[in-house]
C-alpha positions in Angstrom: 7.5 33.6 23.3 3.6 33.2 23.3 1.6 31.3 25.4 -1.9 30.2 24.9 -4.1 28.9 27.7 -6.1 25.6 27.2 -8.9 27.0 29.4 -9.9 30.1 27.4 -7.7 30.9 24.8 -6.1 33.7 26.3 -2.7 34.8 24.3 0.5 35.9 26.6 3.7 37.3 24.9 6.5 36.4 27.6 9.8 36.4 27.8 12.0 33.3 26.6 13.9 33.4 30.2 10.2 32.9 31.6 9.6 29.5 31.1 13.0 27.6 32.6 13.8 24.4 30.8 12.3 21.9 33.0 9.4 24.6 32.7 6.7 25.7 35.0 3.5 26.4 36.5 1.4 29.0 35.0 -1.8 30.1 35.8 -4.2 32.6 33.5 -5.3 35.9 34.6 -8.5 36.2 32.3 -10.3 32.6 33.7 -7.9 31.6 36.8 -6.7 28.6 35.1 -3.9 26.6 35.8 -1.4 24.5 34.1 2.2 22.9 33.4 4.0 25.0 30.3 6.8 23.3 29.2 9.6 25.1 27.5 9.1 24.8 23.5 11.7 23.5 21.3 14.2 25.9 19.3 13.3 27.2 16.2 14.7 25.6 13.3 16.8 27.0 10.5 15.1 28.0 7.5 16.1 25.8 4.8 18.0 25.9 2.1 16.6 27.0 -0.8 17.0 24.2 -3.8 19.1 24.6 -6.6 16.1 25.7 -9.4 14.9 23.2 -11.9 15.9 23.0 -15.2 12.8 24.9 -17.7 12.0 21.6 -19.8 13.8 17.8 -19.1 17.4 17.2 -20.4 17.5 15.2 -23.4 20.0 12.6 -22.0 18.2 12.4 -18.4 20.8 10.1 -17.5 23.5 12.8 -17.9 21.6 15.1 -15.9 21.3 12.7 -12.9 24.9 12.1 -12.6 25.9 15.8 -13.0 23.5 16.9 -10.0 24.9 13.4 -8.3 28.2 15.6 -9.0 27.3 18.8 -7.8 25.7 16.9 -4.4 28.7 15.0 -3.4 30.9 18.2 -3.9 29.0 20.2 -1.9 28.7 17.7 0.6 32.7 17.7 0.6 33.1 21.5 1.3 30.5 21.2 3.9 32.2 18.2 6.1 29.5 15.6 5.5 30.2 12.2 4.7 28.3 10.9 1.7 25.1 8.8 2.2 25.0 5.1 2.1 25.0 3.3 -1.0 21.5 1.7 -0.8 20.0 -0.8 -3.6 16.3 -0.9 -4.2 14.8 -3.8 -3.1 13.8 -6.1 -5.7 9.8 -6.1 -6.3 8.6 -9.7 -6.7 6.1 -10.1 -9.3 2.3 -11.0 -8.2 1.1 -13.6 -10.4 -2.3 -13.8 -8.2 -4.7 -13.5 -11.1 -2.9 -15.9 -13.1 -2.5 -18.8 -10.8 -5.8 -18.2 -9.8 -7.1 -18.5 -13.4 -4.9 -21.6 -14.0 -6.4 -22.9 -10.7 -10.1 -22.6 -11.6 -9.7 -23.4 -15.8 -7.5 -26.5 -15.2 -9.6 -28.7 -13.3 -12.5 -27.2 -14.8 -11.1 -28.5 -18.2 -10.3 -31.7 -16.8 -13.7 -32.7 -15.3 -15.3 -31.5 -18.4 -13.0 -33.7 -20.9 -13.7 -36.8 -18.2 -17.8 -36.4 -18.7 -17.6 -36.0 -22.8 -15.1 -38.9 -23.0 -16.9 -40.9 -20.3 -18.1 -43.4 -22.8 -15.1 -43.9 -24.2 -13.2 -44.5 -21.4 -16.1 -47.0 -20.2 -15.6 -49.1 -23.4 -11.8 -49.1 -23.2 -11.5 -49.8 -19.4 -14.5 -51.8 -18.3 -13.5 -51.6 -14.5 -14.3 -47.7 -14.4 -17.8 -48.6 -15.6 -19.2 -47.7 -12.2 -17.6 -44.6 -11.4 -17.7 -43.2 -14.5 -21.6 -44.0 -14.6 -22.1 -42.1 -11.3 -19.9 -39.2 -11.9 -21.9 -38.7 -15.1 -25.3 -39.2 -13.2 -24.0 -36.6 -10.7 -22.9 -34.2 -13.3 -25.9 -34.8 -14.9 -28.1 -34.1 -12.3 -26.2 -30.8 -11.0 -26.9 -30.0 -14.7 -31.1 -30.4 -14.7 -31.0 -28.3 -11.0 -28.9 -25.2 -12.5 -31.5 -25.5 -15.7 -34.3 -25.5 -13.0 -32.6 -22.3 -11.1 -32.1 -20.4 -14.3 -35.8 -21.2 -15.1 -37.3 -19.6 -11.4 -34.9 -16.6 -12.0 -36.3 -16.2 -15.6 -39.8 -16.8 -14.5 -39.9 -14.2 -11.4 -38.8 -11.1 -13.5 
């Protein structure tokens, strides 16, 4: 096994029995340097190698799927492993952000908008909204000369 110290770098080839499980003290004869090696995990197996791809896709995909679901569960049968638990997908629920947010904004916009332009309709048909309807329209009116104002300023500094 190799060994590497942290002070300098230094590279020791050592024994596996040199370094006991609960490992050890160890102490570098190139800088003096001390320090606790612990024994490293076992190597693991190489892997497998995967079954190779087919060249192109299958024509009926779905076919395909199931055969290699085949060939899985078989081999996992000579080999002694249980098969994996049957797990569904959990179902995605669908964002509708953009459109609520939309609806949320147009909406009200809409309705404040259809309140000023039939404001003196509404004044002639219910005569106790007179007063409300009057300052709404005064507001809405004046909100309307400021943003004309703004947009001149903006024009007139470039």
């Amino acid at each position: 096994m190799r060994l590497g110290c942290p002070g300098c770098g230094a590279q020791y080839e050592v024994g596996a029995d040199a370094i006991p499980e609960a490992g050890r003290e160890v102490t570098c004869s190139a800088c003096g340097h001390r320090w606790f090696q612990l024994k490293p995990a076992p190597a693991r197996p190489a892997p497998v190698p995967l079954p190779k791809p087919p060249a192109r896709a299958p024509e009926d995909f779905r076919a395909f799927l199931r055969e290699e679901a085949e060939r899985e569960a078989a081999q996992r049968r000579r080999d002694g492993v249980p098969p994996p638990p049957v797990v569904s997908a959990p179902r995605r629920r669908r964002r509708r952000g953009f459109v609520t947010g939309i609806f949320l904004a147009v909406v009200p916009l809409g309705l404040l908008t259809g309140l000023y332009i039939g404001a003196p309709r509404l004044e002639r048909e219910v005569p106790s909204l007179t007063g409300p309807l009057t300052r709404y329209t005064d507001q809405v009116d004046a909100l309307r000369l400021q943003v004309h104002d703004w947009i001149l300023q903006v024009r007139d500094s470039r």
